[in-house]
N, C-alpha and C positions, 0 to 999 in steps of 0.2 A: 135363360136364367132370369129369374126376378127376383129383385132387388129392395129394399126396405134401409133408408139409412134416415135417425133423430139424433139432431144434435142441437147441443144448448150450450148454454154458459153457466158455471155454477161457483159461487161465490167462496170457494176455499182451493188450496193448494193440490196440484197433482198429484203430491202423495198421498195426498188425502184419501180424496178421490179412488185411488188403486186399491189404497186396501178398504174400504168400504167396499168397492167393486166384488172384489176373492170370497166376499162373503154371499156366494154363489147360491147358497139354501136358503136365504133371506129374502130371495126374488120372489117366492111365493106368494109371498104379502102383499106384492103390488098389482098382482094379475088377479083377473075376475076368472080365470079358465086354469089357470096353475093351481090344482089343490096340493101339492108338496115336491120337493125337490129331496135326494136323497143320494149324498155323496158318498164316494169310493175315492179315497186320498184325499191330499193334505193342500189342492189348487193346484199345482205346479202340474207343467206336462204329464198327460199321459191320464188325468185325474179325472175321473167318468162319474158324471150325474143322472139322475132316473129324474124326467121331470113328468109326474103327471098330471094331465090335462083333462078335463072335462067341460064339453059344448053340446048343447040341444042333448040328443040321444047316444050322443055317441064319448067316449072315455078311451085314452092314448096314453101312454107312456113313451115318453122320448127319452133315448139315451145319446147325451153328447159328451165330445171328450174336447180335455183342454189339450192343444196342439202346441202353443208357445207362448210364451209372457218372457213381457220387457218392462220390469217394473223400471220406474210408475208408468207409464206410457201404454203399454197392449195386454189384454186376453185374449189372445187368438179361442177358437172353438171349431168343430163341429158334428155334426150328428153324423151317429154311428151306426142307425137302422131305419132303412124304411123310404129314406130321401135323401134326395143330394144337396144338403143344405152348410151354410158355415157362416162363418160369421166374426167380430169382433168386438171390444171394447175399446175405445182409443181415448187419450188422456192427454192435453198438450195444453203450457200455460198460456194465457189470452191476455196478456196487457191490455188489447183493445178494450175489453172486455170490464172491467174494472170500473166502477161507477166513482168517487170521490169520497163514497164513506167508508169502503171497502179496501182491506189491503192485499186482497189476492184475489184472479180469478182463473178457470182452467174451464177450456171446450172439454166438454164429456160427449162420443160421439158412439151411436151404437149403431152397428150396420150388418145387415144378416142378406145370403143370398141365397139363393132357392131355386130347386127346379121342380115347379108343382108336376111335371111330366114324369117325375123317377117315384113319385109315391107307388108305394108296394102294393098293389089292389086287395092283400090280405093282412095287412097291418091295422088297418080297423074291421072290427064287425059290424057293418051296415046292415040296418033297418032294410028290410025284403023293399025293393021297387027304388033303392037309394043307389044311384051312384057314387064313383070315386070322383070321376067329377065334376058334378053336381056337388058335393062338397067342399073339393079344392076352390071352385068359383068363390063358394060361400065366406069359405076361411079366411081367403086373401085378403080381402077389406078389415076381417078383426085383427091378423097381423098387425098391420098398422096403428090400427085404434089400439091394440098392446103395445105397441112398441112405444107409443106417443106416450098414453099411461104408465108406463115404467119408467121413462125419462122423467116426468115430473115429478113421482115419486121420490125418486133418487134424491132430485135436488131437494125436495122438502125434507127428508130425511139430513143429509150432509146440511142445511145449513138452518136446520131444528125450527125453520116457521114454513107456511104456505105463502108463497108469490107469486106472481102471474109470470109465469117462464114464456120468453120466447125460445119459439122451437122452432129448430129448421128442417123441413120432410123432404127428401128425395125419393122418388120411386123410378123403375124402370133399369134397364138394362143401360143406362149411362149415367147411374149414381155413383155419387166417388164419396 
């Protein structure tokens, strides 16, 4: 399995934060490869998203489902065709964290896990002479580069300006 976890610090309140998060079809805006998300229920377990994605030649639809949420604190998830993927949102307040002009802050941590080996060889239509993967290799590195852009987003969204986020990246099969 591999592993993808970004985490930052973001200058307002856990609850904030959570429900900003639930608004699961709004992720679209922050991805260069998400052209729309399209929901079945209301976030709460069980609530299944169509996300689709487009890169070079090729166009996917991912379907993930929400598994558990512990407001303010988690969105569990994970994908329901194709691969063995899962993932979360985690939410937890950060005294450390907290600069002197600032009256709240909260770790926002997203972390997604994956087995590029269970992708479904006919889940995408490949270009004749293209492999499964040969793409998998490809994709892995944009993962990241999304997942990094999505966290920065978030924060500049929740706290209405652009600032230089530090972020913290784990990769590998002993990211926590």
């Amino acid at each position: 399995m591999d592993e993808v976890e970004v985490s930052t610090v973001v200058y307002v309140s856990p609850e904030e934060v959570y429900e900003f998060l639930l608004d699961f079809p709004g992720y679209a805006r922050y991805s260069e490869y998400l052209d729309r998300v399209t929901q079945d229920g209301d976030g709460s377990p069980g609530t299944n998203y169509d996300l689709v994605f487009s890169w070079w030649k090729l166009s996917y639809t991912a379907r993930s489902e929400v598994t558990d949420v512990s407001p303010p604190t988690r969105i569990d998830w994970r994908i329901v065709k194709d691969i063995d993927a899962e993932g979360y949102w985690a939410v937890e307040p950060d005294p450390d964290g907290v600069p002197a002009d600032v009256e709240t802050a909260s770790r926002v941590r997203f972390h997604v896990t994956f087995d590029p080996g269970s992708a479904s060889d006919d889940a995408v239509d490949l270009p004749r002479l293209v492999s499964m993967d040969w793409v998998i290799e490809k994709v892995k590195p944009l993962i990241k580069k999304e997942a990094t852009k999505i966290v920065e987003r978030v924060v500049e969204d929740l706290e209405g300006q652009k600032r230089d986020v530090d972020l913290e990246i784990h990769t590998g099969p002993d990211t926590v």
